[in-house]
N, C-alpha and C positions, 0 to 999 in steps of 0.2 A: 500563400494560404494563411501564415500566422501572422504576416506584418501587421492588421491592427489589434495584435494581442500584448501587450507589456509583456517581457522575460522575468524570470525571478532567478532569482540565486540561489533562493533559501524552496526546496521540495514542497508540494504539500499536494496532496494526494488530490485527481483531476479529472472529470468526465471531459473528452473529446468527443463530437460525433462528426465527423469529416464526411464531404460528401467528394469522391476522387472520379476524375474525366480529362476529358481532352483538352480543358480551358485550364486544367492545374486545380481545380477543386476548388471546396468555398466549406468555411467552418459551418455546420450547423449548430451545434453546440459546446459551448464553453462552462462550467463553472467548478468552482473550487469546491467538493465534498468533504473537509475534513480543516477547521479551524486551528488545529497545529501541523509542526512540520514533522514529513513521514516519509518513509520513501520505501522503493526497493517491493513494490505492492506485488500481491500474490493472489490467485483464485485457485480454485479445484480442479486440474488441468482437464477434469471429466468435461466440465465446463465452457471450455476454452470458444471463444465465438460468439458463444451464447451470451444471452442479459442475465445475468445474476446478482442475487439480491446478496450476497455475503465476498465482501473482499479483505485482505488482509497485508498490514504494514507492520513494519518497524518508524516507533517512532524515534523523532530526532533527537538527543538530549538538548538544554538548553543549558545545562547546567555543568555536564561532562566533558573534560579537554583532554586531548591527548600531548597536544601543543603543535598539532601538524594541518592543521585547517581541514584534518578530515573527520567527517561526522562520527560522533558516536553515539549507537541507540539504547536510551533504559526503557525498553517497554513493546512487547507486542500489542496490537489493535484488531479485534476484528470488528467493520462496518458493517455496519447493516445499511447498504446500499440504498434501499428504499423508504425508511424511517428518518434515516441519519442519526441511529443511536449507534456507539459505541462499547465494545468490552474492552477494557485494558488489563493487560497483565504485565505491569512494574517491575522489571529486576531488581532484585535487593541490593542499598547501599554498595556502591564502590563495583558494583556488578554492571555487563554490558552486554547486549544481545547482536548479533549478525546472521547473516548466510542463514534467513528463513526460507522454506519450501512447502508445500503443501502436501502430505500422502495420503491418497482417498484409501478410507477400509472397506475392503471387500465384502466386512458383514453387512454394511451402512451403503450400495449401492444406489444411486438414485438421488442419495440425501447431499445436496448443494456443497453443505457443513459436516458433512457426513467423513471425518480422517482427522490425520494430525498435521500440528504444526510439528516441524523439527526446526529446531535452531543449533546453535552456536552460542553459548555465552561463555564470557570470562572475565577474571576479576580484573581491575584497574592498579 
């Protein structure tokens, strides 16, 4: 199904629309949503299935090493799927984010965006 798609190495955030069958399926859609590297992507699990217009990443550092070839993120992102604008929210120097989640609020039912991000961050 994916052999005439080039692999990458380096994350970055991806709409797939597969169509799955008996002949093994056929990509309908491919293309890259998000011009830096991100990963680890999250939605409002109320959501889940559904097309939604708000997703959310961790993005890649390009600048942060641990020295062990594994990524580290300064910066939460949430997409706006259907615009393709972006909110970023940068962790402060020397700071790094992980193990994002999404928790819908109960008072905000309904609303896509409607909860929190929780994360993980720590200094370097």
């Amino acid at each position: 199904v994916f052999a005439e798609h080039e692999p990458s190495e380096t994350a970055f955030l991806h709409k797939w629309r597969i169509e799955t069958g008996a002949e093994g399926g056929r990509v309908l859609e491919s293309r890259k949503l998000c011009d830096f590297p991100c990963d680890f992507p999250a939605v409002n699990p109320d959501f889940l299935g559904k097309e939604v217009q708000f997703g959310y990443s961790l993005r890649i550092s390009t600048t942060a090493d641990a020295g062990t070839g594994i990524p580290l993120f300064d910066a939460l992102v949430k997409h706006d799927l259907r615009s393709g604008e972006k909110e970023i929210l940068p962790m402060e120097d020397g700071w790094v984010a992980d193990d994002m989640t999404f928790v819908p609020d109960e008072a905000r039912q309904g609303q896509e965006d409607g909860g929190f991000l929780l994360f993980l961050s720590h200094s370097l």
